[in-house]
TORVO-247318 format. One record per residue: z, x, y of N, C-alpha, C in turn; residue in one letter. Coordinates in steps of 0.05 Angstrom, whole numbers, plus 5000, padded with zeros to 4 digits. Example, Ala and Ser with C-alpha at 12.3 -4.5 7.8 and 13.67 -1.06 7.14 Angstrom:
BEGIN
515652644886515652464910515652644934a
514252574955514352734979515752585001s
end
This chain:
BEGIN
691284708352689884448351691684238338x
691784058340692683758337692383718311x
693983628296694083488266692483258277x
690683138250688882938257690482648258x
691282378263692182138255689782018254x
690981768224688581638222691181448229x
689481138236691880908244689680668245x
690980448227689680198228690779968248x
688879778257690179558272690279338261x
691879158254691078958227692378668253x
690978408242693178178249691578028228x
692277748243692277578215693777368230x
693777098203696176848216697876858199x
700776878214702676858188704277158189x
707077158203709277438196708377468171x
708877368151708677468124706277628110x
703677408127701177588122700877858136x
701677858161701478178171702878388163x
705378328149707078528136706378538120x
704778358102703878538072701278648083x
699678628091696778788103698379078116x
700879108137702779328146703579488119x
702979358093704979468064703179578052x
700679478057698179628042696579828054x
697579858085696380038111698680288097x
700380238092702080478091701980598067x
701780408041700780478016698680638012x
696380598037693080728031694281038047x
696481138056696881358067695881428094x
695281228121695781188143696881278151x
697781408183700381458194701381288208x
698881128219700880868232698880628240x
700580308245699280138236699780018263x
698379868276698879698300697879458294x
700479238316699778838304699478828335x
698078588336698378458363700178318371x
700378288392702278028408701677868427x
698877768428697377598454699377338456x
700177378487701277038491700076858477x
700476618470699476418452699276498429x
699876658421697676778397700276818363x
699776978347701477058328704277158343x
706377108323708477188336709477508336x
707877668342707677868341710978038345x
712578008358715578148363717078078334x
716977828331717877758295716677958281x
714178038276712878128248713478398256x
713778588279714678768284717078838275x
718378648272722678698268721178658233x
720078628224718678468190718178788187x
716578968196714979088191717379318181x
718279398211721179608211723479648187x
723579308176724979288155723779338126x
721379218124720079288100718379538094x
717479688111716379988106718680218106x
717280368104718780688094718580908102x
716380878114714681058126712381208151x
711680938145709280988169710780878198x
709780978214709780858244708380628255x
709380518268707780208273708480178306x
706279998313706480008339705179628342x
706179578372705679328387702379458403x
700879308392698779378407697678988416x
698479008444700679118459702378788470x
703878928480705978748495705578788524x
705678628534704778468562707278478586x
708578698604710678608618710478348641x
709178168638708777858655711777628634x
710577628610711177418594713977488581x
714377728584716577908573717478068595x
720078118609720978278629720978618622x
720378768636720678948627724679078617x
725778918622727979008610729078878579x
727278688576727678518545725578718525x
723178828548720979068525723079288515x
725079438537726379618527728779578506x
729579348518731279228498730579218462x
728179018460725379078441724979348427x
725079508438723579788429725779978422x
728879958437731280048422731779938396x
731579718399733679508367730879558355x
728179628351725879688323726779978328x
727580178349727380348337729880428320x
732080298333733780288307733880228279x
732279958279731979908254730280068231x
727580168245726180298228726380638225x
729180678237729880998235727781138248x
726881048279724981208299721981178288x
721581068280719180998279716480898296x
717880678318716880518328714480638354x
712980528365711180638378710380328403x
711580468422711280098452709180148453x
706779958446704979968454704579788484x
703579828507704079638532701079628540x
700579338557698079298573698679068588x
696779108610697078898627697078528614x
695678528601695978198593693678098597x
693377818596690777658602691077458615x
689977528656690477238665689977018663x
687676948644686976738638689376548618x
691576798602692876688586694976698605x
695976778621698176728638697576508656x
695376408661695376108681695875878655x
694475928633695675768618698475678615x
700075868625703075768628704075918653x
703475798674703675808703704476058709x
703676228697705176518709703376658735x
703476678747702676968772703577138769x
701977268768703777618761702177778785x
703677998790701878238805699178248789x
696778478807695778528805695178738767x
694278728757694278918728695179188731x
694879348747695079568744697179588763x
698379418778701179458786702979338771x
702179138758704979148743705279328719x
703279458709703679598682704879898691x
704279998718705880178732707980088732x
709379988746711779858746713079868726x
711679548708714079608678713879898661x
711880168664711980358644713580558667x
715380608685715980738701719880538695x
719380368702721480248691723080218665x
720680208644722480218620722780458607x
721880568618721680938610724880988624x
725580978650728080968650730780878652x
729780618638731680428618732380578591x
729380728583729880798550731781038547x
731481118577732581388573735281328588x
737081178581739780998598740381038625x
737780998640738180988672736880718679x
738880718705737480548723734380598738x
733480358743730880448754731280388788x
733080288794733880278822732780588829x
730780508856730780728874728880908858x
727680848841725781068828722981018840x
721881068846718281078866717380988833x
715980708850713380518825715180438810x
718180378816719080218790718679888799x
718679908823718679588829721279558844x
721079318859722879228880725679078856x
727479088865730078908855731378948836x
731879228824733679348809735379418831x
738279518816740479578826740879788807x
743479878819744680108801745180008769x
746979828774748179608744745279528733x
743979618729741279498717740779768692x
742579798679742879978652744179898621x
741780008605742379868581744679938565x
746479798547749079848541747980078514x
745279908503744080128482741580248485x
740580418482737880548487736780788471x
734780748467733580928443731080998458x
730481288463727281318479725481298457x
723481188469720381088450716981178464x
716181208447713181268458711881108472x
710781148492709080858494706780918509x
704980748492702580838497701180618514x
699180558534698480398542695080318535x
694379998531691279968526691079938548x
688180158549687180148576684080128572x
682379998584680780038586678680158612x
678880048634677880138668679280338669x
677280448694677980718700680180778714x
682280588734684480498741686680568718x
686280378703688180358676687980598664x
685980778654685781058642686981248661x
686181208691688281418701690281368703x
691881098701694681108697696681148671x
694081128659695281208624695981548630x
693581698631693581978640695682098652x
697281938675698482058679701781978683x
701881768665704581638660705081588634x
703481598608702981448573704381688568x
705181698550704981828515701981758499x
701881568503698981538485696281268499x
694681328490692681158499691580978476x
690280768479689780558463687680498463x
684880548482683180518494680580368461x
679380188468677680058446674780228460x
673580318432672180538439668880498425x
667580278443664980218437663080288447x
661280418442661680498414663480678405x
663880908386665181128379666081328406x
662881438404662781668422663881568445x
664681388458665181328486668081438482x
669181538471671681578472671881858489x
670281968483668682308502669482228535x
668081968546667781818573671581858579x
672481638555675681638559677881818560x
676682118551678282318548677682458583x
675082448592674682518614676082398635x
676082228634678381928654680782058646x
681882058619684882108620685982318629x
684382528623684082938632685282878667x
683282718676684082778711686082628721x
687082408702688882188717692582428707x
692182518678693982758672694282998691x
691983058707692183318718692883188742x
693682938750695082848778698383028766x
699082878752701382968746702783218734x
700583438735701083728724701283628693x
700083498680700183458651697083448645x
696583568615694183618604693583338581x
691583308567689683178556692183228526x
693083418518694783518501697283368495x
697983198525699983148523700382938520x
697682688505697082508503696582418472x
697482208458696382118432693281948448x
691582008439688781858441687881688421x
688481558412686881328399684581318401x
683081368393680381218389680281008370x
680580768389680080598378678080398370x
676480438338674280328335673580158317x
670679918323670579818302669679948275x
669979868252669579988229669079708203x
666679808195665979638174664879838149x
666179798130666179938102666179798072x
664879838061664379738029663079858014x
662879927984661680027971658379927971x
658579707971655979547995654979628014x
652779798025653279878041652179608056x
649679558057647579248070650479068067x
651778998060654778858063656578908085x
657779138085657679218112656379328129x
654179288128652479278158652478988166x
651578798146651678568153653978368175x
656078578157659478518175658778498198x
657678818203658178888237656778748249x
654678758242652778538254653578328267x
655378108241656277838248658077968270x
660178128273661978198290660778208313x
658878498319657378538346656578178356x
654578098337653677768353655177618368x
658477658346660277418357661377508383x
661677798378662877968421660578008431x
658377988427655878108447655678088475x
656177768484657277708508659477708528x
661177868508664178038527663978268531x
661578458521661078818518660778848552x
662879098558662179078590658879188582x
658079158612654579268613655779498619x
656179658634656979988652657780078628x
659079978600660180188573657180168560x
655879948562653580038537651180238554x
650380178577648180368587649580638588x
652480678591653180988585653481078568x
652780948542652881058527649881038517x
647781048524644781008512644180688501x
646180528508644180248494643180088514x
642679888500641279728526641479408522x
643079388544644579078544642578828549x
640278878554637478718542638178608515x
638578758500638978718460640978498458x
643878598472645978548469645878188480x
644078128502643377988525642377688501x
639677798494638277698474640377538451x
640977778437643477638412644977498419x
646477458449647677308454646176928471x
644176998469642876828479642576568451x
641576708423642476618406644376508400x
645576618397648776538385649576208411x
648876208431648475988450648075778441x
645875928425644675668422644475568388x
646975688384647375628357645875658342x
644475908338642776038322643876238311x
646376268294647676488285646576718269x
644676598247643976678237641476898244x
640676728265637476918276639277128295x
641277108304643177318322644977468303x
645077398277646677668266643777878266x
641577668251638877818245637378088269x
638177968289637078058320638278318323x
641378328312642178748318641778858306x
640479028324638179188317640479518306x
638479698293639779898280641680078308x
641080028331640880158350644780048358x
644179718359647179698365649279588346x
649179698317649779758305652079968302x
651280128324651780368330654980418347x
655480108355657579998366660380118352x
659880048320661580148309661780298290x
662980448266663080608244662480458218x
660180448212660180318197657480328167x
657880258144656480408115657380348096x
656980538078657780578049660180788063x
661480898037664181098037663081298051x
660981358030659681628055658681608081x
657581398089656981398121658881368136x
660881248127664081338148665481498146x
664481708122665881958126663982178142x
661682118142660082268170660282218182x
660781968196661081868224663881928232x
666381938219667981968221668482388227x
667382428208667882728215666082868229x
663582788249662382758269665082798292x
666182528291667882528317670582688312x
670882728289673082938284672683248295x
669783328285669183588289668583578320x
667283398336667083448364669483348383x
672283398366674683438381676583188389x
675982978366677682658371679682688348x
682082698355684082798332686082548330x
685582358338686682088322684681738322x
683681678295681781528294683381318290x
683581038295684080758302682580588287x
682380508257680480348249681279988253x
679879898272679679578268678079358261x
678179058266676679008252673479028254x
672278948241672278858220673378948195x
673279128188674179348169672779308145x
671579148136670279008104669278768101x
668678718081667578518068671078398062x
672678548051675678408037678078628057x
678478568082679578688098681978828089x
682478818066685078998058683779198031x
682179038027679779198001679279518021x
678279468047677479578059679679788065x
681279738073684479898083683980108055x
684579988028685280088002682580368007x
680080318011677980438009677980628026x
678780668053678980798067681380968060x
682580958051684881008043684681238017x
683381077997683181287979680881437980x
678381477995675981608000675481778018x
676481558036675281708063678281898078x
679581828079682981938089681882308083x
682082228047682782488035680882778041x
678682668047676282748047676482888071x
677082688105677082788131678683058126x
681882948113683983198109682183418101x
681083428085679683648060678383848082x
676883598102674683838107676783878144x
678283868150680483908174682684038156x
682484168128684184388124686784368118x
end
């Protein structure tokens, strides 16, 4: 069986702020920390080269980089020079992108799930100093001379969420990234990834899984419930419907709260989630996230993903998880 990983997702505004939140992820005894990189957004490739230089230890990953806005031969480029720097550490995290943020700066790109085929078929053998000329799914318009002078192979894991994107994780990733609302839905994602792997004579084994979840924690516990709360209200209206009825909720609730929040009633819409979707994410006192956590441990999820919310003091939170709950999962996984 699988050594367990625990791994946090942190961002923030500001290189400097994410590498010290990356300094305290690795301090609380993490194995690995993932930043973002949304077009428009934080400068995510900087705080990455920040991160490589200033830790020691842990593994860190791009969750994720976008091949539209970035070529896939500048990602491989990218993912040699961090893994150089941080002595192999580094972890590509890849996903399709967001068209809404690519019309913002006139881009067209393929379809999502062809280009993330493409660039993870491509830079896989870039990483490994080949050309992708002539390789099936690398994409049209490489040549032979299309090889990097330096290259370092790297993991890469893709966020996926549709059933498209999970079977192409399955059967092309190193690892999956998948945001996992509630918890248990990660069960749904292991099933998706199992069959898109067994296209390619590869097993469920041969995959890092992320479960990636929300998590709200404080010695408070009504503090962090309250968190999640405000959290669930503020996404209520982006939750696909097909993830919450498979998993037992009922997007009526979800429907409601967001009807609120419309209408600028925040307060009566944090009030409105109910204990039921709640349930969205991991969340309590120390002890309720170490049952919920070792719940999904013992029914066979061997790397947990905590994001935000994470607390009342989002690094308070890192620290707490860190010294409570970490030691505890280990204790009772032996």
């Amino acid at each position: 069986m699988k050594p367990a990983t625990f791994s946090a997702r942190i961002g923030g505004h500001g290189v400097h702020a994410v590498v010290e939140k990356a300094l305290v992820v690795e301090e609380a005894g993490f194995d690995q920390v993932w930043t973002g990189n949304d077009l428009f957004g934080e400068p995510g490739l900087v705080t990455l080269a920040a991160i490589a230089l200033r830790t020691s230890r842990i593994r860190f990953g791009s969750g994720v980089i976008d091949p539209v806005s970035l070529h896939p031969v500048q990602i491989a480029m990218l993912a040699t020079g961090l893994q150089e720097l941080s002595g192999d550490r580094f972890l590509l995290g890849l996903g399709a992108g967001s068209d809404v943020f690519f019309r913002w700066a006139g881009l067209e790109p393929a379809k999502p799930v062809v280009r993330t085929r493409e660039a993870v078929i491509a830079i896989r053998e870039l990483l490994a100093g080949r050309s992708p000329a002539g390789i099936p799914g690398a994409g049209d318009g490489w040549t032979e001379q299309a090889v990097l002078r330096s290259f370092r192979e790297t993991p890469i894991y893709l966020g996926a969420m549709g059933p498209k994107m999970l079977d192409l994780t399955g059967r092309l990733a190193d690892g999956a990234l998948p945001l996992c609302l509630p918890p248990k839905h990660v069960f749904n994602v292991v099933e998706q990834l199992s069959a898109g792997a067994a296209k390619t004579g590869r097993s469920i084994e041969d995959l890092d899984v992320a479960a990636c979840v929300w998590a709200s924690i404080s010695d408070d516990r009504d503090e962090a419930r309250y968190l999640m709360a405000k959290h669930i209200a503020l996404y209520s209206g982006s939750l696909s419907t097909d993830a919450l009825v498979a998993n037992g909720l009922d997007p009526d609730e979800f429907a409601r709260t967001q009807q609120l929040m419309l209408d600028g009633r925040e307060a009566d819409a944090i009030a409105s989630v109910t204990p039921s979707m709640l349930s969205l994410g991991i969340v309590g006192g120390v002890g309720d996230v170490i049952e919920q956590c070792a719940a999904l441990l013992e029914a066979g999820v061997r790397h947990l993903s905590f994001g935000p919310p994470m607390g009342p003091d989002a690094m308070g939170a890192v620290k707490l998880i860190g010294s409570t709950v970490l030691p505890e999962l280990r204790r009772q996984l032996g």
